[in-house]
C-alpha positions as CSV (number, residue, x, y, z in Angstrom):
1,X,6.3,10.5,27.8
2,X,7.3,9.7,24.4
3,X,3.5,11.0,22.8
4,X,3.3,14.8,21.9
5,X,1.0,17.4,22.7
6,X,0.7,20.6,21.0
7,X,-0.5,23.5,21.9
8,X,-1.7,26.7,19.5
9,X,-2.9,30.0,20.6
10,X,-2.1,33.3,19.4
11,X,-1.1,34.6,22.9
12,X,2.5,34.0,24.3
13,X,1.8,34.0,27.8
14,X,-1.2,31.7,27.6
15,X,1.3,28.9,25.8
16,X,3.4,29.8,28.9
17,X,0.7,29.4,31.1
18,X,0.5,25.7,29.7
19,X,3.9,24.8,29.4
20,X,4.3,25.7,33.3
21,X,1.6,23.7,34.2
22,X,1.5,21.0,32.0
23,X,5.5,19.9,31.4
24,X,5.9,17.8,34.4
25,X,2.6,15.0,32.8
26,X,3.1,15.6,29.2
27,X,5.7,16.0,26.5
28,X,4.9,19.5,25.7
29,X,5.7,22.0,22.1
30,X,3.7,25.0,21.6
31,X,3.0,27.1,18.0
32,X,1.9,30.8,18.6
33,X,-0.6,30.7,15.8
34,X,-2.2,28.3,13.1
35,X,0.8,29.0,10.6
36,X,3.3,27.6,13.1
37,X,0.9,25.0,14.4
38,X,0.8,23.8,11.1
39,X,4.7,24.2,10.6
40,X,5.2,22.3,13.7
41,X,3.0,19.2,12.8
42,X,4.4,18.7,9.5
43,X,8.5,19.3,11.2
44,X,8.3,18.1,14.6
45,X,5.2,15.5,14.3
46,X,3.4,13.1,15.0
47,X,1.4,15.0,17.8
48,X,-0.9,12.7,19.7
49,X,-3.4,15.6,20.5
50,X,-3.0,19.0,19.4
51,X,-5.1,21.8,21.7
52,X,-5.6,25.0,20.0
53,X,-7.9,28.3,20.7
54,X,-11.1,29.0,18.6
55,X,-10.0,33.0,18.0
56,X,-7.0,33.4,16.0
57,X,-6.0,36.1,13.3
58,X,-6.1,34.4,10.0
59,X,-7.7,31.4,10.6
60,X,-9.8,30.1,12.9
61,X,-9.4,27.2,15.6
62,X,-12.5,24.9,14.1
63,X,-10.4,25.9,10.3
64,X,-7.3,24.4,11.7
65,X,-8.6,21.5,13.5
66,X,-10.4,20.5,10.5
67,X,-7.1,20.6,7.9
68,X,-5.5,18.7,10.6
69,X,-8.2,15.8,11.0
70,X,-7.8,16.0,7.2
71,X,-4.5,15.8,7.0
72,X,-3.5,14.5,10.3
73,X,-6.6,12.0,10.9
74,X,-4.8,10.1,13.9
75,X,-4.3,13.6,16.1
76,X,-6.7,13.6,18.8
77,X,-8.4,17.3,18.7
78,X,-9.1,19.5,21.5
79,X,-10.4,23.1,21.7
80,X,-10.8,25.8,23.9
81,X,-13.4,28.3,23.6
82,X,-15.2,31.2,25.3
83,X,-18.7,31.1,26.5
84,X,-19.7,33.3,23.4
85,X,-18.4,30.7,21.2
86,X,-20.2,27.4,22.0
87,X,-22.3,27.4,18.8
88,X,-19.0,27.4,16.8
89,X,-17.5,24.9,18.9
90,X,-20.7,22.6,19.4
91,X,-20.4,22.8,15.4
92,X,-16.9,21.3,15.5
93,X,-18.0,18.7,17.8
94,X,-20.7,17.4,15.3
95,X,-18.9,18.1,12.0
96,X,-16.2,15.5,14.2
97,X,-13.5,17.8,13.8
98,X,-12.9,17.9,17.2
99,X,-13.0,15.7,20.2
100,X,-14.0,17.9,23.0
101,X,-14.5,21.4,23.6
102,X,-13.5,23.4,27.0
103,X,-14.4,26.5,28.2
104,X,-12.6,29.4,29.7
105,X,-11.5,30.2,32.0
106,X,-10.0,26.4,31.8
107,X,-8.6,25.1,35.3
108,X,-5.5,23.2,34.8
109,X,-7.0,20.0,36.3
110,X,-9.5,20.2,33.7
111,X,-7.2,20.5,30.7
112,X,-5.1,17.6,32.5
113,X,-8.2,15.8,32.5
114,X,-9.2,16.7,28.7
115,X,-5.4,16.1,27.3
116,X,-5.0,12.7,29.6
117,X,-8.8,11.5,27.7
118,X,-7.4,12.2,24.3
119,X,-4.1,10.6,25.3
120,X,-6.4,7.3,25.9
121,X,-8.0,7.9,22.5
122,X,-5.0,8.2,20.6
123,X,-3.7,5.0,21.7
124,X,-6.9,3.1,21.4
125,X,-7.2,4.3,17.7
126,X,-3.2,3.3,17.2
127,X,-4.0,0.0,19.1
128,X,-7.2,-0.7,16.8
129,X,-5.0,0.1,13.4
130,X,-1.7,-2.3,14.6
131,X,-4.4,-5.0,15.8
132,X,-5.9,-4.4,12.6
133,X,-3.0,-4.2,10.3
134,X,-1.8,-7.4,11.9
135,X,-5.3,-9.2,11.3
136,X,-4.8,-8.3,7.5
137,X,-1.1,-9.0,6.8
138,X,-1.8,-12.4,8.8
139,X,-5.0,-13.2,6.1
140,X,-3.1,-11.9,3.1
141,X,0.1,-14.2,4.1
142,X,-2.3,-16.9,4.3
143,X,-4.3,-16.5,0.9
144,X,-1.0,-16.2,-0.8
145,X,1.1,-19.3,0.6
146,X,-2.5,-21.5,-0.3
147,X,-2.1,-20.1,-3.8
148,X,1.4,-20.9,-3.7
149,X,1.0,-24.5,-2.2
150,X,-2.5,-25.1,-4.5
151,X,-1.5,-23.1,-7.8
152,X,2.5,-22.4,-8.2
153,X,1.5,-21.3,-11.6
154,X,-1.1,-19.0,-10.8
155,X,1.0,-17.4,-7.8
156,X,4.0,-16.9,-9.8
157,X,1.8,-14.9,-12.7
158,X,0.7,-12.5,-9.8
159,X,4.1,-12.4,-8.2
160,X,5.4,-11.3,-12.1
161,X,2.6,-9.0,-12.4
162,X,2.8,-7.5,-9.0
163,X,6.3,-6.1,-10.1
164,X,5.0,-4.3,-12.9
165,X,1.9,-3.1,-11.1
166,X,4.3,-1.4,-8.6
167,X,6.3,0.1,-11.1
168,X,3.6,1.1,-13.4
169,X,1.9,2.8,-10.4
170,X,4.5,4.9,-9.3
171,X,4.7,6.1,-12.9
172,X,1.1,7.0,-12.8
173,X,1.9,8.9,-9.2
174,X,-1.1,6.8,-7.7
175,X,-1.6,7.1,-3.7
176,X,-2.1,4.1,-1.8
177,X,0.6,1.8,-3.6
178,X,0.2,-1.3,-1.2
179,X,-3.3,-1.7,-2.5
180,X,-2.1,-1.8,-5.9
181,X,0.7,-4.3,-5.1
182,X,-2.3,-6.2,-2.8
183,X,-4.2,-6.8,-5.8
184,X,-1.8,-7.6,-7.5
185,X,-0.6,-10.6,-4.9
186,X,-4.1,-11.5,-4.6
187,X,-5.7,-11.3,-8.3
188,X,-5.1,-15.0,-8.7
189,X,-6.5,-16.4,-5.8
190,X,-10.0,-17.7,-7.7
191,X,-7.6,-19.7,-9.9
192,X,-7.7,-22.1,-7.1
193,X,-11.2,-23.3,-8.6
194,X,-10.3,-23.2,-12.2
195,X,-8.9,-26.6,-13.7
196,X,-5.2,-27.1,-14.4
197,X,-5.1,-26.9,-17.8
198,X,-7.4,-24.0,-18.8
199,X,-4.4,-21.7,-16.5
200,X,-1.8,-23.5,-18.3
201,X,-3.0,-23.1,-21.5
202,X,-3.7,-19.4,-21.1
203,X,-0.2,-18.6,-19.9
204,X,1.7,-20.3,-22.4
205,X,-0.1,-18.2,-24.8
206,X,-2.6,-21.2,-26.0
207,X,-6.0,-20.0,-27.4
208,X,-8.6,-21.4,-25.4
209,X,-12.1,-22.9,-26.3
210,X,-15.1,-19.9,-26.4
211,X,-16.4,-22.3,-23.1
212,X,-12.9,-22.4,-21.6
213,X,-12.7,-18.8,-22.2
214,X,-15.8,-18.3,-20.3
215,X,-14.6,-20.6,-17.4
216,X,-11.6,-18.8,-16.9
217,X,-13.3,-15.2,-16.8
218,X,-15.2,-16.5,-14.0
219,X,-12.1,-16.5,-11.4
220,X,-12.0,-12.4,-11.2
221,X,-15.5,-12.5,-9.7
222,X,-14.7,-15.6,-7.2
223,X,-11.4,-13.5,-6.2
224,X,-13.5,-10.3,-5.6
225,X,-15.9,-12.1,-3.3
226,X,-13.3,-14.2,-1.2
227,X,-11.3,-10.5,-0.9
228,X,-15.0,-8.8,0.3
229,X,-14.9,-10.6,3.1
230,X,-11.8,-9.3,4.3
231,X,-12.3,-6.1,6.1
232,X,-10.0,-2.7,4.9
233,X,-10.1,-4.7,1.3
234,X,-13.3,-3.5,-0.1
235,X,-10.9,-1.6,-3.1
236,X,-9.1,-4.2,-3.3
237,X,-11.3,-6.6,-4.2
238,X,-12.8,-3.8,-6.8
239,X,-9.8,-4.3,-8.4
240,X,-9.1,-7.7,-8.5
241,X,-13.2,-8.9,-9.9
242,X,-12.3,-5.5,-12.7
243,X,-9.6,-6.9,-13.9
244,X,-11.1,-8.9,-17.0
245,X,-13.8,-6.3,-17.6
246,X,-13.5,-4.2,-21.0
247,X,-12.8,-0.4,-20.5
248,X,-16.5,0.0,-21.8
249,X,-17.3,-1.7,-18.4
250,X,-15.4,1.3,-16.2
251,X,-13.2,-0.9,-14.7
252,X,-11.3,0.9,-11.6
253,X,-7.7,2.2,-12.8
254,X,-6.5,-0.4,-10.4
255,X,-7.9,-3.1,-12.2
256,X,-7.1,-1.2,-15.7
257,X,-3.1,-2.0,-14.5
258,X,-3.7,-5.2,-13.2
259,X,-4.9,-6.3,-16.5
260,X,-2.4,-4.8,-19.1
261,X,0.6,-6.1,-16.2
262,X,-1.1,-9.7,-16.4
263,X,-1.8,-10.1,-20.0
264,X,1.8,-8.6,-20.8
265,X,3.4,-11.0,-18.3
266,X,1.3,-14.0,-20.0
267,X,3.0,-13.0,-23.6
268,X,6.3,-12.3,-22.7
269,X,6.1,-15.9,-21.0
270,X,4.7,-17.8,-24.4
271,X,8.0,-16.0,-25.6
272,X,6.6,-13.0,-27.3
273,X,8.9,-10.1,-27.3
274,X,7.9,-7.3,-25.0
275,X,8.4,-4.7,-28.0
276,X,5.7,-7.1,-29.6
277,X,3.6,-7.6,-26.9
278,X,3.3,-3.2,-26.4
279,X,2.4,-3.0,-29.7
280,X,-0.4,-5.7,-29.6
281,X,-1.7,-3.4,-26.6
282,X,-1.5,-0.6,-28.4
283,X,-3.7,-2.3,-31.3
284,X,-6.5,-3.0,-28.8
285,X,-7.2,0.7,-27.7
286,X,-10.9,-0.8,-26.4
287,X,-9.1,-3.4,-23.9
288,X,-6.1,-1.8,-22.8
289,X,-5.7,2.0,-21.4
290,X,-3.4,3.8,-23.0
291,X,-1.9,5.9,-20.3
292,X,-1.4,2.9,-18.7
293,X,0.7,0.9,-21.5
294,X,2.7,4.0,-21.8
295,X,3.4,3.2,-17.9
296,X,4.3,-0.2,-18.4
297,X,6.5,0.8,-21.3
298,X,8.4,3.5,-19.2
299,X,8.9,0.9,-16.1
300,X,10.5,-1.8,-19.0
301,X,12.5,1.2,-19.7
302,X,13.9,1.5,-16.5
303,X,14.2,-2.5,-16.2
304,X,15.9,-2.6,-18.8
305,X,18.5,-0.2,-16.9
306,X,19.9,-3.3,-15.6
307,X,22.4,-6.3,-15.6
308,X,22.4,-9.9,-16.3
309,X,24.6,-11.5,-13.2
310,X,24.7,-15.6,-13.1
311,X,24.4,-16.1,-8.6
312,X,24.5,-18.6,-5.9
313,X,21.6,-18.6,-3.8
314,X,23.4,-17.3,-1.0
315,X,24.0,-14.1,-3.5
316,X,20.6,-13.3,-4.7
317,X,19.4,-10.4,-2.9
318,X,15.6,-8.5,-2.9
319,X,14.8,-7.4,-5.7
320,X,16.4,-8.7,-8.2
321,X,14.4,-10.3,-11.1
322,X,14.8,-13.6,-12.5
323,X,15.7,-14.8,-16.1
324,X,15.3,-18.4,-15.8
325,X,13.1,-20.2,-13.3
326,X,14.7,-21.8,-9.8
327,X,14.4,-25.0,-9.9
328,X,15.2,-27.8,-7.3
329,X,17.5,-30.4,-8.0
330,X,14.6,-32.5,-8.8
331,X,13.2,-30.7,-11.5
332,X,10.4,-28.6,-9.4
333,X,10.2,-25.0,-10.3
334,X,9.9,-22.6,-7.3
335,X,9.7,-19.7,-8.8
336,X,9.0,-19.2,-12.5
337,X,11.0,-16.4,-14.6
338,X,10.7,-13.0,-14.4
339,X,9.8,-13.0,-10.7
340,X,11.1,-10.5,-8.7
341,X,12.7,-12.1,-5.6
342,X,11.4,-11.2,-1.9
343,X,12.3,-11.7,1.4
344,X,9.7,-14.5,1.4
345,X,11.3,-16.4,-1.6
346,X,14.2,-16.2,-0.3
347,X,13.6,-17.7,3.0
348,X,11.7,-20.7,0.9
349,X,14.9,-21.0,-1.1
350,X,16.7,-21.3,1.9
351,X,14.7,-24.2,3.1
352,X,14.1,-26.2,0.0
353,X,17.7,-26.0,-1.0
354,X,18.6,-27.7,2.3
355,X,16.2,-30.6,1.5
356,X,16.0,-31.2,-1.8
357,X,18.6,-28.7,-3.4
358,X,18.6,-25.8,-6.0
359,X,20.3,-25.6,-9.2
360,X,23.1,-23.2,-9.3
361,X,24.3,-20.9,-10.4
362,X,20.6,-18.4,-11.5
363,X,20.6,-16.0,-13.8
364,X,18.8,-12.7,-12.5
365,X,18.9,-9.2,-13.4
366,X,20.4,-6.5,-11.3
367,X,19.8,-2.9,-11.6
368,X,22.9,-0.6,-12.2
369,X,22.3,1.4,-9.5
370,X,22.3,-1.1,-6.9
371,X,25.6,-2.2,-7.8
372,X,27.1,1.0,-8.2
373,X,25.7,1.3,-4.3
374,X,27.5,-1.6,-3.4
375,X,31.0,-0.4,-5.3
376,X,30.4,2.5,-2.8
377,X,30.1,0.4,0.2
């Protein structure tokens, strides 16, 4: 009994009536009214179903189960209703802000019926999102270790931008961060079809050829249609194909930060100084947003709040950022500068440094406040 089930009504004895007949199936709170109902949800949730009466003072039971789809979309809705009321309630059904109506006088086998049904719901729509979210880390893990396997160069560009695009994002106060950081992971994948040397060149900082150019604008739009067919990542991929377009274009603000985090990343490796490469942004007010460089200037602010420590591999931790490349004791580079190190990297230096070895000691960055956190430990 670990699921929730709330009950509102404006009556005391009625939530009585439920508890007493309801608290031996389900695990049971009650809210006398839509203010505590909605106190309740955001304190004591998540509710699996919430039941509540049409007639309240204030506002209304279709009001309330509305704000919660709204706000609570994975609550399973339930309403009870006199026989005056069915229009209002039939209205609810079809504007799906409910899912299922009862009538009074309710007999408790019937509301043990209704509550058990949205019970099943519940956990078929949690079921659907886990398979779901599964189905997509699973395809996004895979994308990402080809690029790494296929194009070390292009998957360490969008592991250095990814950092910024986090950080400039939660400067900008943007919801739905992992879709950000997903594009971010994932705006390299057409790289895959562009040759070696066209990447290379446009990295290091190299101008390319007007035809070169045009060849390596083309791997946005193969990225964009691989990411299409990827269910949940239609935005996703909206960002990624935007990121080359000019903000005459209206590219998505997604793609707007993937672009000033990848061209910045691409100057600071051909060994431009970031206070250089802002201020060549800030000359191109047609190409790169400027609320967006401001970002990026406030996150290397805060990067900048941070330490330079030389560490084994056994010492690096997530998060960190790398000065210098890892590279194996063969000469391969694992993870090119500036990266910041994951949970993932760290397993792969784990197992490369068994076989072929890792030069030691690496530089990295470290952020002040972690270490003062780990003076306090």
């Amino acid at each position: 009994m670990s699921e929730k089930i709330l009950f509102v009504d404006d009556e005391k004895f009625v939530l009585a009536t439920f508890r007493r007949n309801l608290h031996r199936h389900f695990k049971i709170e009650t809210a006398e009214g839509p203010m505590a109902a909605l106190q309740q949800l955001e304190t004591n949730g998540p509710f699996a179903v919430i039941v509540s009466d049409l007639k309240m003072p204030k506002m209304n039971g279709v009001e309330l189960l509305s704000l919660v789809k709204s706000q609570y979309p994975d609550t399973i809705r339930i309403m009870l209703t006199g026989q005056g009321d069915l229009d209002a309630a039939m209205a609810a059904v079809n504007q799906g802000a409910i899912f299922r109506f009862l009538t009074k006088p309710c007999s408790p086998e019937a509301l043990l019926s209704a509550v058990n049904d949205g019970l099943g719901q519940h956990r078929l729509v949690m079921a659907e999102r886990q398979l779901l979210q599964g189905t997509l880390r699973g395809c996004i893990q895979v994308l990402s270790e080809l690029l790494a396997l296929v194009s070390p160069k292009a998957f360490g560009r969008g592991e250095q931008g990814k950092a910024l695009v986090s950080e400039i994002v939660q400067i900008l106060k943007l919801e739905g961060s992992w879709k950000y950081e997903l594009a971010a992971m994932l705006s390299q994948i057409g790289c895959i079809t562009l040759p070696p040397k066209i990447l290379e060149q446009r990295i290091s900082g190299k101008k390319l050829s007007a035809e070169e150019e045009q060849i390596f604008l083309m791997h946005p739009g193969i990225a964009g249609n691989l990411l299409r067919n990827i269910p949940r990542l239609e935005s996703v991929a909206e960002m990624v194909s935007g990121q080359e377009l000019p903000l005459a274009d209206g590219p998505t603000p997604g793609a707007m930060i993937l672009k000033a985090a990848l061209d910045f990343t691409d100057m600071t490796s051909a060994g431009i100084s970031e206070d250089e490469a802002l201020t060549r942004m800030r000359e191109q007010p047609k190409v790169y947003d400027a609320r967006v460089v401001n970002a990026l200037c406030e996150a290397l602010g805060r990067r900048n709040r941070s330490e330079m420590q030389c560490l084994a591999i056994s010492e690096l931790r997530e998060g960190m950022v790398l000065i210098d490349p890892v590279v194996s004791g063969k000469g391969a580079v694992l993870m090119q500068k500036g990266q910041v190190i994951t949970s993932a990297a760290l397993a792969r230096f784990s197992n490369f440094g068994a076989i072929l070895g890792i030069r030691e000691p690496i530089s990295v960055l470290v952020k002040v406040e972690q270490n003062a956190l780990a003076d306090a430990e």
